[in-house]
C-alpha positions in Angstrom: 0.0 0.0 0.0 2.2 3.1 -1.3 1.6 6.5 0.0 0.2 8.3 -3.0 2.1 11.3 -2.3 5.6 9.5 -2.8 4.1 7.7 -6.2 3.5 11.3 -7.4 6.7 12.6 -6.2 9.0 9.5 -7.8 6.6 9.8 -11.2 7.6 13.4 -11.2 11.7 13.4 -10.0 13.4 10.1 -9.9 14.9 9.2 -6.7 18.4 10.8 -6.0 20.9 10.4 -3.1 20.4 13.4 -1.9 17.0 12.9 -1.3 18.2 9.7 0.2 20.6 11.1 2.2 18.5 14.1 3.6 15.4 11.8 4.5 18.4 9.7 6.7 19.1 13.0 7.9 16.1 15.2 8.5 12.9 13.8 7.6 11.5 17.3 8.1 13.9 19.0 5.4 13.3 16.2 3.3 9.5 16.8 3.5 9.9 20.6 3.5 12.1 20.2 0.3 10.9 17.4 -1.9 6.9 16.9 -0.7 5.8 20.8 -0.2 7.9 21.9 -3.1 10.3 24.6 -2.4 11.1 27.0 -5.3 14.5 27.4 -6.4 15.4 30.9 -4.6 14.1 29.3 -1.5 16.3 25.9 -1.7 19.2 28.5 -2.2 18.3 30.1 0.9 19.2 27.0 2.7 22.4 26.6 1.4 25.3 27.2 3.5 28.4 28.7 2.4 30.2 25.0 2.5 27.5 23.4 0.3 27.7 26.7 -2.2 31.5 26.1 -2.7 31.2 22.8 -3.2 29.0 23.7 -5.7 31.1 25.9 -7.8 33.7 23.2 -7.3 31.8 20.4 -8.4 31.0 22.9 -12.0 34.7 23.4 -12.3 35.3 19.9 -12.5 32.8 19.3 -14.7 33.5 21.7 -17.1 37.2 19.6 -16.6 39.1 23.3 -15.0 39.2 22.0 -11.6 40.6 24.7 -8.9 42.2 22.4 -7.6 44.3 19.1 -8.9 42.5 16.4 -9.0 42.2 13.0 -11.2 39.4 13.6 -13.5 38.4 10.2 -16.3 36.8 10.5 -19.2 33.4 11.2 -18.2 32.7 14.2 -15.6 29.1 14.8 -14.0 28.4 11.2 -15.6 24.7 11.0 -15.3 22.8 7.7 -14.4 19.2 7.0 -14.5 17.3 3.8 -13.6 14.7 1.9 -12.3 15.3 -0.5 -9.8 12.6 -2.5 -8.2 9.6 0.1 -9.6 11.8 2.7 -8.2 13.5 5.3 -11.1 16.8 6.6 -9.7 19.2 9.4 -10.6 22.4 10.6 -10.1 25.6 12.1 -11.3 28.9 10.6 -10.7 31.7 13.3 -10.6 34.0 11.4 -12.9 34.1 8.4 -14.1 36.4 5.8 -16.8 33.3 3.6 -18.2 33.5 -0.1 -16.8 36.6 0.8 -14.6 36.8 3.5 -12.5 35.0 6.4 -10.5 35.7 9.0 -8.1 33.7 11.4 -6.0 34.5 14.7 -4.9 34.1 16.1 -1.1 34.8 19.7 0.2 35.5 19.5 3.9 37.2 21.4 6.6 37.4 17.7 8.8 39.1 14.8 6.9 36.9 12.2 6.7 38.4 9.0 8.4 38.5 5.5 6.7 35.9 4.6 8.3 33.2 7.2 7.2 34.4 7.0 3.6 34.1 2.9 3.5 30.3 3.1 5.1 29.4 6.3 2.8 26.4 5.9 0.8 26.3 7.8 -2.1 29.7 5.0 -3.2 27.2 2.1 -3.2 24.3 4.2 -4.5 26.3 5.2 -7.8 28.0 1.5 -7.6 24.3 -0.2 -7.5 23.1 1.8 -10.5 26.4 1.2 -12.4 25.7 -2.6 -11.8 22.3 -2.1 -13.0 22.7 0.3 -15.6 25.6 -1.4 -17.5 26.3 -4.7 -15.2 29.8 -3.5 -14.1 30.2 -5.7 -10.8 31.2 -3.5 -7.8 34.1 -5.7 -7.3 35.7 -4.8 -11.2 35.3 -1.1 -10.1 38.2 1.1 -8.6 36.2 3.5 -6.1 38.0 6.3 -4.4 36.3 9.7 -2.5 38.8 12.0 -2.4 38.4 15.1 0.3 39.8 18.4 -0.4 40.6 20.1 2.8 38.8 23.8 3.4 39.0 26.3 5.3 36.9 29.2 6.8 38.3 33.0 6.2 37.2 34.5 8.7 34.4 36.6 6.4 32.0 33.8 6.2 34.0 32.7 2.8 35.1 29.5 2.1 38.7 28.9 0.3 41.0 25.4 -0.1 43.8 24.9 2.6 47.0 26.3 1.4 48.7 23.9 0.1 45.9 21.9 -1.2 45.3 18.9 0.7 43.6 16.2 -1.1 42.9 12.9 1.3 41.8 9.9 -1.3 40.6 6.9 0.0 39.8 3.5 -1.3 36.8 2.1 -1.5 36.1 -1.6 -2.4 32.6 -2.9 -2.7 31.3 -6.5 -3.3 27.8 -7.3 -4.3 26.8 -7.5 -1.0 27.1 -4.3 -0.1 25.6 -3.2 -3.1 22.4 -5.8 -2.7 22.3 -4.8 1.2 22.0 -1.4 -0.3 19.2 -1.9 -2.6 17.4 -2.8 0.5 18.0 0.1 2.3 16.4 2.0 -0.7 13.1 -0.2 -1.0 13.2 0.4 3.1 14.1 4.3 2.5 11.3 4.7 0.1 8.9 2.8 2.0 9.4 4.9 4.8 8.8 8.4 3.0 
């Protein structure tokens, strides 16, 4: 028995990890953002100056001038759209070499430890839909999340440590993970 409110919402915009993510993390932001319908200059309004930056970092990369040095593949913003288990999913890897390799950006002014990066989501989100949108297997995949230290001015500006620190980690994946995964999403969506 499926809420009709979440059948409209995934007919009209496919489920992404950030609305995975901010459901896990605020059911109320979640609600206020994807059920009510915020407009654009309002979402904006919510936007801290960490998430802007990594904004405009994540479109200099894309348009392959990082402002920073980082490994870029073939594809940047590589964009992925499926269905899995009536559920359509979307999502935009940061780079990616087809069938190989893929890498996801973070701004940060905290290194995020091993631990956090081998337990991050949005790894085995883009690695299910890789598996299901061209059946690459997690384990023929090199993952890493590489996190590009920040720092506050001191004017409510945000600017990368000088020097740049980039921390990369490793991330390996099995089908497991990525099954266990698919299970958290039916869960995920059942709960909305």
């Amino acid at each position: 028995n499926k809420n009709p409110q979440i059948v409209k919402l995934l007919k009209r915009r496919a489920l992404s990890w950030s609305a995975i993510s901010l459901f896990q993390y605020s059911k109320e932001k979640w609600y206020k953002k994807y059920i009510t319908g915020l407009t654009p200059e309002e979402i904006k309004d919510e936007e801290t100056p960490a998430m802007l930056f990594g904004k405009t970092f994540a479109k200099s990369c894309g348009a392959r001038k990082p402002l920073v040095p980082v490994i870029l593949y073939k594809e940047t913003v590589y964009p992925l759209n499926v269905v899995f288990s009536g559920i359509p999913l979307v999502g935009y890897i940061d780079t990616y070499e087809p069938h190989k390799s893929f890498r996801e950006f973070k701004t940060s002014n905290k290194i995020w430890s091993r631990e956090k990066c081998l337990n991050y989501g949005q790894l085995r989100f883009y690695a299910l839909v890789l598996f299901i949108q061209h059946k690459v297997k997690p384990e023929d995949l090199q993952i890493h999340l590489d996190c590009i230290q920040t720092t506050e001015t001191g004017d409510f500006k945000i600017e990368f440590l000088k020097p740049v620190v980039i921390h990369t980690q490793e991330v390996k994946l099995t089908m497991l993970d990525i099954l266990s995964f698919g299970s958290e999403i039916k869960q995920t969506v059942k709960n909305m």
